[in-house]
C-alpha positions as CSV (number, residue, x, y, z in Angstrom):
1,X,25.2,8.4,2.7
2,X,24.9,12.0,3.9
3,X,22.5,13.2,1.5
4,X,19.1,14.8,2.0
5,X,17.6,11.4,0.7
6,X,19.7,9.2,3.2
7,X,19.3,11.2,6.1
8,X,15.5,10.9,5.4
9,X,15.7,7.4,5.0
10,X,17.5,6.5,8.0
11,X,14.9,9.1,9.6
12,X,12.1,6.9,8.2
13,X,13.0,3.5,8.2
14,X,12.8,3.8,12.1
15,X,9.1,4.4,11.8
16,X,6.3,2.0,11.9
17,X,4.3,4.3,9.2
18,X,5.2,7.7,7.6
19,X,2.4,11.1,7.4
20,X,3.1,13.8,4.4
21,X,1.3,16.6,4.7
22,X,1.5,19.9,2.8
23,X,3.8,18.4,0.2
24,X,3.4,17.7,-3.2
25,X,2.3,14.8,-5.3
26,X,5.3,13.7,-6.9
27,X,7.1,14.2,-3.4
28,X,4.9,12.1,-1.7
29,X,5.4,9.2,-5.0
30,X,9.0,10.1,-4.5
31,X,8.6,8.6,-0.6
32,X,7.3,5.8,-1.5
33,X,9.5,5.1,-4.4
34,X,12.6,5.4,-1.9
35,X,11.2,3.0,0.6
36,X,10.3,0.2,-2.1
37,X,13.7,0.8,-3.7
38,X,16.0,0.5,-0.8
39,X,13.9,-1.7,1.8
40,X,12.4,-3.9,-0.7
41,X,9.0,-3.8,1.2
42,X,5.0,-3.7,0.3
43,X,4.0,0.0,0.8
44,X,0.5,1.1,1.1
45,X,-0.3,4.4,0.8
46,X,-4.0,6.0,1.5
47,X,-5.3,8.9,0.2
48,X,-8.4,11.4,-0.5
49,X,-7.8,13.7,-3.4
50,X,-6.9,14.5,-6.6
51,X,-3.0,15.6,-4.8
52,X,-2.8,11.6,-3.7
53,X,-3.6,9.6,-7.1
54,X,0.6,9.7,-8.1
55,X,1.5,8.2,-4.4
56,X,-1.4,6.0,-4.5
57,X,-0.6,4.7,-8.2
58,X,3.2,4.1,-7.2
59,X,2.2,2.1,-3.9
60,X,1.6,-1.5,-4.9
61,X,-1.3,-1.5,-2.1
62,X,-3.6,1.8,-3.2
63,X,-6.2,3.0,-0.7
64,X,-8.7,5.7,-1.7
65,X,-11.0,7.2,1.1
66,X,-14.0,8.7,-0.5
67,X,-14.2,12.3,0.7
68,X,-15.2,16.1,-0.2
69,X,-11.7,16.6,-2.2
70,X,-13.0,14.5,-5.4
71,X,-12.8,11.0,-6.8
72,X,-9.8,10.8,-8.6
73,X,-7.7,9.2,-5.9
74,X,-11.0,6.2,-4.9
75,X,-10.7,5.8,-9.1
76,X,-6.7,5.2,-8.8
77,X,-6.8,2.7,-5.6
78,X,-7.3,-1.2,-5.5
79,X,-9.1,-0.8,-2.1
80,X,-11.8,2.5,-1.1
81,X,-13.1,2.5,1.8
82,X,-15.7,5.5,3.3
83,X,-13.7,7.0,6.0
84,X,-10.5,6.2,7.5
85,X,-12.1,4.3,10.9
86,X,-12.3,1.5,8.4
87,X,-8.8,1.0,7.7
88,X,-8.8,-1.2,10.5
89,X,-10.8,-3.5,9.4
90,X,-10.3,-3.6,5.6
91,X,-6.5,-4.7,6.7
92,X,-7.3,-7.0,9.7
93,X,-10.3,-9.0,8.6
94,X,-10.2,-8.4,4.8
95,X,-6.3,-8.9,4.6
96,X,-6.5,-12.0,6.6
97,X,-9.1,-13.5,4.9
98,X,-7.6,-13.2,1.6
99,X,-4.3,-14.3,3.2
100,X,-6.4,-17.6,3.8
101,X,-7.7,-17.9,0.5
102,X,-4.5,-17.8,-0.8
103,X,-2.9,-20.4,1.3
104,X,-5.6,-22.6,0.3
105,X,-5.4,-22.1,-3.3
106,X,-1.4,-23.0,-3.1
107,X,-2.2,-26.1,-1.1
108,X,-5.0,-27.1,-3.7
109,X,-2.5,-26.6,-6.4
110,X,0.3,-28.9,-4.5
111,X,-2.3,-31.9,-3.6
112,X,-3.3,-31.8,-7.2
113,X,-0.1,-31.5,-8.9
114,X,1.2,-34.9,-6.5
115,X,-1.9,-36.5,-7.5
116,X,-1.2,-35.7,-11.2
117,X,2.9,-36.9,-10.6
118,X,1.9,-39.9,-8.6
């Protein structure tokens, strides 16, 4: 594929995370839309203003960092968080622990459903 869009692509899919700046909001939804649709992955995509809500509405993981720009994008995201030093922890500990809670609930639901077989 020698396209503009697979030459990005290939571009991209070698990086661990990908920055847009100065572009617009339905570019920055169209990024995120190419990644899900040809990797198959979770994307998360984080954002301050009013220019992020599209990108952080088309990510299934929406962060909103509560800034000068407006509240738009902290009103369109599952997660907000103050400033952007507490990504870090919002996925490490917050992830993880909900990671937990999940397995837990799965293995709750398999112990019951033997007990109700058995």
């Amino acid at each position: 594929d020698d396209s503009i869009e697979g030459k990005f692509y290939r571009l991209a899919k070698e990086c661990k995370s990908v920055l847009g700046c100065r572009l617009e909001p339905k570019e920055k939804a169209e990024i995120v839309k190419l990644m899900q649709r040809r990797e198959r992955v979770t994307t998360l995509a984080i954002g301050d203003g009013n220019n992020d809500t599209v990108m952080i509405k088309t990510a299934e993981i929406g962060v909103g960092i509560r800034g000068v720009e407006g509240t738009s994008a902290v009103s369109a995201s599952d997660y907000v968080i103050s400033q952007f030093r507490f990504l870090k922890r919002l996925i490490l500990v917050h992830g993880r622990l909900n990671n937990r809670r999940i397995c837990q609930l799965v293995y709750y639901i398999f112990y019951k459903t033997s007990l109700a077989v058995w």
